[in-house]
CHARMM-style PDB file with segment names, atoms N, HN, CA, C and O in Angstrom:
ATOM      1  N   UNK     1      38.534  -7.810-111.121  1.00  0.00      PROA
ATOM      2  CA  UNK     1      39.657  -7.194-110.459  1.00  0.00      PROA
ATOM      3  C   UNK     1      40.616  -6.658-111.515  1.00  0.00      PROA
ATOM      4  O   UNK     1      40.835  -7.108-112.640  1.00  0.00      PROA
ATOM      5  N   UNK     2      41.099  -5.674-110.949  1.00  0.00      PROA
ATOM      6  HN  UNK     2      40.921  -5.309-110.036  1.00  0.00      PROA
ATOM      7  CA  UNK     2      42.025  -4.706-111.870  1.00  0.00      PROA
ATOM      8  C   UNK     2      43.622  -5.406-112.007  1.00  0.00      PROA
ATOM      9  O   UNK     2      44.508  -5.757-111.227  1.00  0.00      PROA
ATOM     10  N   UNK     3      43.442  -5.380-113.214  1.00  0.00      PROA
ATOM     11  HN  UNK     3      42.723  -5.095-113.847  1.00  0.00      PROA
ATOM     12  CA  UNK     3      45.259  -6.239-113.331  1.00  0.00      PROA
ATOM     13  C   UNK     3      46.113  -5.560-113.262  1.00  0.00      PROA
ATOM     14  O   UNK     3      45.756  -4.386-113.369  1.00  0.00      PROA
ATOM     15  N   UNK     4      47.355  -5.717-113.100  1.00  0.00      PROA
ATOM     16  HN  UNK     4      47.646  -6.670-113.014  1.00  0.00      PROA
ATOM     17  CA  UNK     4      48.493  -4.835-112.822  1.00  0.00      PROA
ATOM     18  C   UNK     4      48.852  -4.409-113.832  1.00  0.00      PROA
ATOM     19  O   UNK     4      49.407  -5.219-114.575  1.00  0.00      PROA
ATOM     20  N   UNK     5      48.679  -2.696-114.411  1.00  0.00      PROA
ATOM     21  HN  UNK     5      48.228  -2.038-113.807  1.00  0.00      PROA
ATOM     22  CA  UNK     5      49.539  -2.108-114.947  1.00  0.00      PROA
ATOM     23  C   UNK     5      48.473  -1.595-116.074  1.00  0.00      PROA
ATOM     24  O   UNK     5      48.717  -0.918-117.073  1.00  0.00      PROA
ATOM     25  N   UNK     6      47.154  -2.140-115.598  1.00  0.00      PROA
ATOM     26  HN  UNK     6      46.956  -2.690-114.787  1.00  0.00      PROA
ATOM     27  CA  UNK     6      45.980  -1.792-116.116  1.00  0.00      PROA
ATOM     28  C   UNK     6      45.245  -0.240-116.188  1.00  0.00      PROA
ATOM     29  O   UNK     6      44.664   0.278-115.234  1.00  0.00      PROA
ATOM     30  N   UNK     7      45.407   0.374-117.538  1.00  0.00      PROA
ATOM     31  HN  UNK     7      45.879  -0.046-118.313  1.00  0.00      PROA
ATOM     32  CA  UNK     7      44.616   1.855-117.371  1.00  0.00      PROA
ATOM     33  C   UNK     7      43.589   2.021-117.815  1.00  0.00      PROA
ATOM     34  O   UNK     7      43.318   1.859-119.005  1.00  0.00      PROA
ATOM     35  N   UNK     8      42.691   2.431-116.806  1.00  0.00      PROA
ATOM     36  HN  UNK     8      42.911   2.562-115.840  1.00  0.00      PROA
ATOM     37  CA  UNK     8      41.139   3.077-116.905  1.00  0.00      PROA
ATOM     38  C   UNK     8      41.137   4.335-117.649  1.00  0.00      PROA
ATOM     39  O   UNK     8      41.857   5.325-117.780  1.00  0.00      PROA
ATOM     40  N   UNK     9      39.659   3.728-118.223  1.00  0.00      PROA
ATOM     41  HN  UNK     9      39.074   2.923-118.116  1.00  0.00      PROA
ATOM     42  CA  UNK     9      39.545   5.277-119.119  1.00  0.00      PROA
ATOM     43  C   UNK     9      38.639   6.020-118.678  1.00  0.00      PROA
ATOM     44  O   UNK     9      37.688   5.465-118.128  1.00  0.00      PROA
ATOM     45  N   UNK    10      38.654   7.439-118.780  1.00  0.00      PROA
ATOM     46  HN  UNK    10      39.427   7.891-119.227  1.00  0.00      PROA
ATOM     47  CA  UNK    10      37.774   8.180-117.898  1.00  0.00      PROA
ATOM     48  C   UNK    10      36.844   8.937-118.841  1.00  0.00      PROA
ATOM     49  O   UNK    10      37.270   8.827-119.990  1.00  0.00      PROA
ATOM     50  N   UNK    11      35.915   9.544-118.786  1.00  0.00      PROA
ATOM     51  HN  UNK    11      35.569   9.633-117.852  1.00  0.00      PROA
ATOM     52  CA  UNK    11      35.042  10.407-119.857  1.00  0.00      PROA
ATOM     53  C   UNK    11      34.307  11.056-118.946  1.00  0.00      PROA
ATOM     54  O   UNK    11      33.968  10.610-117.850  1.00  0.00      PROA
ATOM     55  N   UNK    12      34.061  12.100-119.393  1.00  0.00      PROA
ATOM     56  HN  UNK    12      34.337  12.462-120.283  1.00  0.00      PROA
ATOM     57  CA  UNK    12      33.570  13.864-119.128  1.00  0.00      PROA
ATOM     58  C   UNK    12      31.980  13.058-118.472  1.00  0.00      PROA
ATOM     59  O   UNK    12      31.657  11.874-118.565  1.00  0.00      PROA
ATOM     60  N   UNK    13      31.355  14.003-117.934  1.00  0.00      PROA
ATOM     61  HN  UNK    13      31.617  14.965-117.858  1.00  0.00      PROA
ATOM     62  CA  UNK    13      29.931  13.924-117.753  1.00  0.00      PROA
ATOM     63  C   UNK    13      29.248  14.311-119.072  1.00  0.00      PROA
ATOM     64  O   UNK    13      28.055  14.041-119.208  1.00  0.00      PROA
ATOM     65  N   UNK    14      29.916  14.915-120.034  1.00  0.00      PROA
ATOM     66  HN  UNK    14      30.885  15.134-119.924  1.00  0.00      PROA
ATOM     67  CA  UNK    14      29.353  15.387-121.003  1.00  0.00      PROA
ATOM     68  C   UNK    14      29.465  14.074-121.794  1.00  0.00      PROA
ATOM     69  O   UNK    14      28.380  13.747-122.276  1.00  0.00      PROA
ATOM     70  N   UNK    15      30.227  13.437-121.994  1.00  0.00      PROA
ATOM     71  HN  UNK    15      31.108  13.703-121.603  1.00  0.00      PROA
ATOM     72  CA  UNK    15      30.323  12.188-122.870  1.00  0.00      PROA
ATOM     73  C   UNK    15      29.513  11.098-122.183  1.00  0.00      PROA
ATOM     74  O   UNK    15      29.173  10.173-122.919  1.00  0.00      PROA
ATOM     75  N   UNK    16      29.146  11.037-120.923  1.00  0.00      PROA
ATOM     76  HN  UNK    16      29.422  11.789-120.324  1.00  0.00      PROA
ATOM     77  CA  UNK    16      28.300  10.276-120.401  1.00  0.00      PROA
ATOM     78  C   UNK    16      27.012  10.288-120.802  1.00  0.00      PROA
ATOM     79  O   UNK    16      26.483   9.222-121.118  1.00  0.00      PROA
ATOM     80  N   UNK    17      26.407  11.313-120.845  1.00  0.00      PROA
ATOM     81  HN  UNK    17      26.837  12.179-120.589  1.00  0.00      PROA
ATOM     82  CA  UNK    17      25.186  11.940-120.488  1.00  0.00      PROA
ATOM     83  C   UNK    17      24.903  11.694-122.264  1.00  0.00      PROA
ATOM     84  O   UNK    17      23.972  11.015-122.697  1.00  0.00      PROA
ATOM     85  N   UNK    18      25.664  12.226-122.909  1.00  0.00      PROA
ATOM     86  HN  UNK    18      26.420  12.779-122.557  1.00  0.00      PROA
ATOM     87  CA  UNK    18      25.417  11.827-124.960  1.00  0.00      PROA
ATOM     88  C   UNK    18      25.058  10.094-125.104  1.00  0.00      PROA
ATOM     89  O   UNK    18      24.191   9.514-125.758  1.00  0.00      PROA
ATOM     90  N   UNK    19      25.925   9.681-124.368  1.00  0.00      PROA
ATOM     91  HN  UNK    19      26.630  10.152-123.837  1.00  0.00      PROA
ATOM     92  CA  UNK    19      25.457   7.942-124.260  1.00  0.00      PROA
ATOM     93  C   UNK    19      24.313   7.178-123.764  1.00  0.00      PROA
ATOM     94  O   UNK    19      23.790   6.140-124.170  1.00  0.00      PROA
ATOM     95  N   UNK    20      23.977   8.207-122.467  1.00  0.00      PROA
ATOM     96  HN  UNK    20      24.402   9.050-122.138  1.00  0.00      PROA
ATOM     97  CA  UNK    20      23.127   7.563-121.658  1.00  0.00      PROA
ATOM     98  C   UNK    20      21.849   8.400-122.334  1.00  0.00      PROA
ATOM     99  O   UNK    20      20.830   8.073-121.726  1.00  0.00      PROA
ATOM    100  N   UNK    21      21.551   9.389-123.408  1.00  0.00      PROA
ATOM    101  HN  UNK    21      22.379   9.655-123.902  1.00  0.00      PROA
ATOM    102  CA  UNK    21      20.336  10.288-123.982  1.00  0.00      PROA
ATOM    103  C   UNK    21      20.599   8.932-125.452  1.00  0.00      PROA
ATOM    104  O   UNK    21      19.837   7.969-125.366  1.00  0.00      PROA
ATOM    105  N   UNK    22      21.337   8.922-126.339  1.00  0.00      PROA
ATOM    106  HN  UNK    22      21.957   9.703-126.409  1.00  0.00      PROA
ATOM    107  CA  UNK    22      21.283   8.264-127.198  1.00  0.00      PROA
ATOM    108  C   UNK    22      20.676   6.688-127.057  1.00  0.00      PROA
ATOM    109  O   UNK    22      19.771   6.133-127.680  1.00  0.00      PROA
ATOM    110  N   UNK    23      21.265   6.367-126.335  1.00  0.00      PROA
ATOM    111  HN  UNK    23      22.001   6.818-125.829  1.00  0.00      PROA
ATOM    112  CA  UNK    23      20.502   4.598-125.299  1.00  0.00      PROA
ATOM    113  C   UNK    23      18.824   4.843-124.980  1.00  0.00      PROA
ATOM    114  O   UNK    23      18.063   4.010-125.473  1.00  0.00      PROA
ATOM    115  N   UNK    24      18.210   6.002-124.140  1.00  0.00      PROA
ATOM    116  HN  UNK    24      18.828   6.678-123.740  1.00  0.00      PROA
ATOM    117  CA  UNK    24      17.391   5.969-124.063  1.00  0.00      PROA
ATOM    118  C   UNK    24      16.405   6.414-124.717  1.00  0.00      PROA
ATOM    119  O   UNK    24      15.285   5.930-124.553  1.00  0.00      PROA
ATOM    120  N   UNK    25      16.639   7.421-125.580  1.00  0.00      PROA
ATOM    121  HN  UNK    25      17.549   7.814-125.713  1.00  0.00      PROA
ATOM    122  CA  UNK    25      15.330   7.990-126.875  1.00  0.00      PROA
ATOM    123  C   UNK    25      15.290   6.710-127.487  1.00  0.00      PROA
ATOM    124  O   UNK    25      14.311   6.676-128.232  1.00  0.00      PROA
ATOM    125  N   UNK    26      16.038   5.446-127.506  1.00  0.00      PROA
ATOM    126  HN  UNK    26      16.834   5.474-126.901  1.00  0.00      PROA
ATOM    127  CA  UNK    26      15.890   4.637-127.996  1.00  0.00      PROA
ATOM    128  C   UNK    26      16.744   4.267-129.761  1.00  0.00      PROA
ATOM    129  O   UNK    26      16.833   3.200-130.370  1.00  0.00      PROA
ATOM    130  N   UNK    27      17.275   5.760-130.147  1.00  0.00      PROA
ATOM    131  HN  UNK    27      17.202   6.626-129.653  1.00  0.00      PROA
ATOM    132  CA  UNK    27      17.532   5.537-131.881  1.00  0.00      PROA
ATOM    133  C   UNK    27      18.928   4.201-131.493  1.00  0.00      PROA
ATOM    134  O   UNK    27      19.225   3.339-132.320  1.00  0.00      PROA
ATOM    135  N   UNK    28      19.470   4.289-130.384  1.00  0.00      PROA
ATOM    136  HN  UNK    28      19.229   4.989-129.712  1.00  0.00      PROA
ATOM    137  CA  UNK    28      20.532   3.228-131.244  1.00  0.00      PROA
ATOM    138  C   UNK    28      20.614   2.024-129.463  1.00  0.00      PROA
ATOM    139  O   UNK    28      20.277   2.169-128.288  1.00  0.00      PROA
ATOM    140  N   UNK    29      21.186   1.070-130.206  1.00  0.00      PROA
ATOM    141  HN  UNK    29      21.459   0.952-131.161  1.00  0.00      PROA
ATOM    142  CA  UNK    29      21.033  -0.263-129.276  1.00  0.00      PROA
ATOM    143  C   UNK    29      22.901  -0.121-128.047  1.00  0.00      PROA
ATOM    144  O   UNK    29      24.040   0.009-128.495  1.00  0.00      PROA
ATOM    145  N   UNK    30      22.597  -0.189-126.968  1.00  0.00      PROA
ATOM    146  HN  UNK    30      21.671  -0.294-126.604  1.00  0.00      PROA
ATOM    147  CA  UNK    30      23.833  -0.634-126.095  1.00  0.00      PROA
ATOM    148  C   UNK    30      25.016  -0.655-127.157  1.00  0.00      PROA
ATOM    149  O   UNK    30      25.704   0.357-127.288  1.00  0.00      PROA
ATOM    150  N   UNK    31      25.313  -2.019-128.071  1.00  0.00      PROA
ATOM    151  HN  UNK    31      24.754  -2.841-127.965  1.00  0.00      PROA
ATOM    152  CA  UNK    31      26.068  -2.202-128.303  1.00  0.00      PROA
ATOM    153  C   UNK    31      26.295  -1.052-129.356  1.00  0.00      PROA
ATOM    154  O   UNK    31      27.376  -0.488-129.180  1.00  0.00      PROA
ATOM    155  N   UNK    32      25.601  -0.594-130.335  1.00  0.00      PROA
ATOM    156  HN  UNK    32      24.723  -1.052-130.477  1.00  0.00      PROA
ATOM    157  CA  UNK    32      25.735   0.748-131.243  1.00  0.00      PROA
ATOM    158  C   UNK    32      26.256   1.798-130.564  1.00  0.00      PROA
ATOM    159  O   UNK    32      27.369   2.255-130.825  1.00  0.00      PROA
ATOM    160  N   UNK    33      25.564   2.209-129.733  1.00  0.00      PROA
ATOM    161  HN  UNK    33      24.660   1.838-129.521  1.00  0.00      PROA
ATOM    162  CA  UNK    33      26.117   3.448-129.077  1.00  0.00      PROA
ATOM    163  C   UNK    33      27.551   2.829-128.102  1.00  0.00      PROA
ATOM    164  O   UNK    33      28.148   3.881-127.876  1.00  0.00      PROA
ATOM    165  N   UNK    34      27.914   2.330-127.809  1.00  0.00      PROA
ATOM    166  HN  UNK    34      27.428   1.475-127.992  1.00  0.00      PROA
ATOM    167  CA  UNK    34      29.277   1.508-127.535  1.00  0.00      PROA
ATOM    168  C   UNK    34      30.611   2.019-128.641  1.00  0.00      PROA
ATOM    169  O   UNK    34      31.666   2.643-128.532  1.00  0.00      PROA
ATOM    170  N   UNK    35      29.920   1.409-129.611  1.00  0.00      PROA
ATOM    171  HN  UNK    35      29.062   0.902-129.700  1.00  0.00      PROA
ATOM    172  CA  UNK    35      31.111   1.110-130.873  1.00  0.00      PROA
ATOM    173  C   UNK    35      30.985   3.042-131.497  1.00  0.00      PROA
ATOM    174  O   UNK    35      32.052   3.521-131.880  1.00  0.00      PROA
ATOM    175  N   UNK    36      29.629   4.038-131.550  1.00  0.00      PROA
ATOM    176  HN  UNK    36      28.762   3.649-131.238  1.00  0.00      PROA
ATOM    177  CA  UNK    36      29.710   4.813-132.586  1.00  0.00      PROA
ATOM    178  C   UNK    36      30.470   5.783-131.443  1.00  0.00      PROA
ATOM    179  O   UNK    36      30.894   6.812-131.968  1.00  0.00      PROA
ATOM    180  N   UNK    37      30.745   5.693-129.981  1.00  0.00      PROA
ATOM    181  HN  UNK    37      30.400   4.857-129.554  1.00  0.00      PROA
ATOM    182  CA  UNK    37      31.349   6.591-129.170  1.00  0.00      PROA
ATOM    183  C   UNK    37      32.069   5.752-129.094  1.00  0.00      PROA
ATOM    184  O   UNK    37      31.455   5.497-128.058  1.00  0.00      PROA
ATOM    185  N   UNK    38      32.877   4.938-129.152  1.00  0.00      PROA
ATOM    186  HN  UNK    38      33.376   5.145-129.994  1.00  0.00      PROA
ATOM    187  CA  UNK    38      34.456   4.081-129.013  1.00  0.00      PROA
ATOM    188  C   UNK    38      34.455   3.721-127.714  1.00  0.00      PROA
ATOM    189  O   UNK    38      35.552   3.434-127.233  1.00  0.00      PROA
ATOM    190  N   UNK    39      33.842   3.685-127.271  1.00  0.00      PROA
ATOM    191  HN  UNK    39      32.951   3.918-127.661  1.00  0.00      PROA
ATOM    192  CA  UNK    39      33.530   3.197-125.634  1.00  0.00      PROA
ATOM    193  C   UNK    39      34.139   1.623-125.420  1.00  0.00      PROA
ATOM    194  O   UNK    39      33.349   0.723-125.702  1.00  0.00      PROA
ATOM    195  N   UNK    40      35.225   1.307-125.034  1.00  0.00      PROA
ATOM    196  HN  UNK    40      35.867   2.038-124.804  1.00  0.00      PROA
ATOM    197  CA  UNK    40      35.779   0.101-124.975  1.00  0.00      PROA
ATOM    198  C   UNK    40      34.817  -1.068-124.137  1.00  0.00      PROA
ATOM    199  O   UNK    40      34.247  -0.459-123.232  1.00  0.00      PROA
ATOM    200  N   UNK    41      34.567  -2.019-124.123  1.00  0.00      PROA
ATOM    201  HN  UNK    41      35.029  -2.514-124.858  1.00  0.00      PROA
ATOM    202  CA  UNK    41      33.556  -2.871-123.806  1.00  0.00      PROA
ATOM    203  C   UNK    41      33.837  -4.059-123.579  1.00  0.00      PROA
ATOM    204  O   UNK    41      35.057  -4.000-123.737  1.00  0.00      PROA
ATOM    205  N   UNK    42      33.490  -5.754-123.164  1.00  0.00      PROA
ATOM    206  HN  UNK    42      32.500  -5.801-123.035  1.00  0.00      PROA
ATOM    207  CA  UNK    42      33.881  -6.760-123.166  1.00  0.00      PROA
ATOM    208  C   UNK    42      32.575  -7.435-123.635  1.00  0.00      PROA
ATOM    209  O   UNK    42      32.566  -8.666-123.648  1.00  0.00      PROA
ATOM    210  N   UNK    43      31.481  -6.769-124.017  1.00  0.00      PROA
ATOM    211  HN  UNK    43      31.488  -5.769-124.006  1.00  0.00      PROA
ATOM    212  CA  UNK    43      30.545  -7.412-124.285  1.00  0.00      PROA
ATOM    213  C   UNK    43      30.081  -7.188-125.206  1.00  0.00      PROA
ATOM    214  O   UNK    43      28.870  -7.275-125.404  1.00  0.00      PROA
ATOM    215  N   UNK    44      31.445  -6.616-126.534  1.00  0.00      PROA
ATOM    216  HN  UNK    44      32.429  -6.546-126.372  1.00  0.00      PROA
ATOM    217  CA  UNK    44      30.790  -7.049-128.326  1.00  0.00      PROA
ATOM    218  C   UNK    44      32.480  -6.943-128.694  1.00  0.00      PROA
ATOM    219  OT1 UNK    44      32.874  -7.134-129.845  1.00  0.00      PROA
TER     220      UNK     44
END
């Protein structure tokens, strides 16, 4: 649940789609492609 005063971050379909091609050709792992696009996370 969303806490009060809490802001979401939003990204393009274009920044999606670079994450979700990089994840699947396989060159870099979830958490890599996370950290090398700054993609905020709770799980590294």
């Amino acid at each position: 649940m969303a806490k009060k005063g809490q802001v979401f971050q939003q990204y393009t379909d274009d920044f999606k789609l670079e994450a979700v091609k990089d994840y699947i050709e396989g060159s870099s792992s979830y958490e890599v492609v996370a950290k090398k696009l700054e993609i905020r996370n709770s799980t590294y």
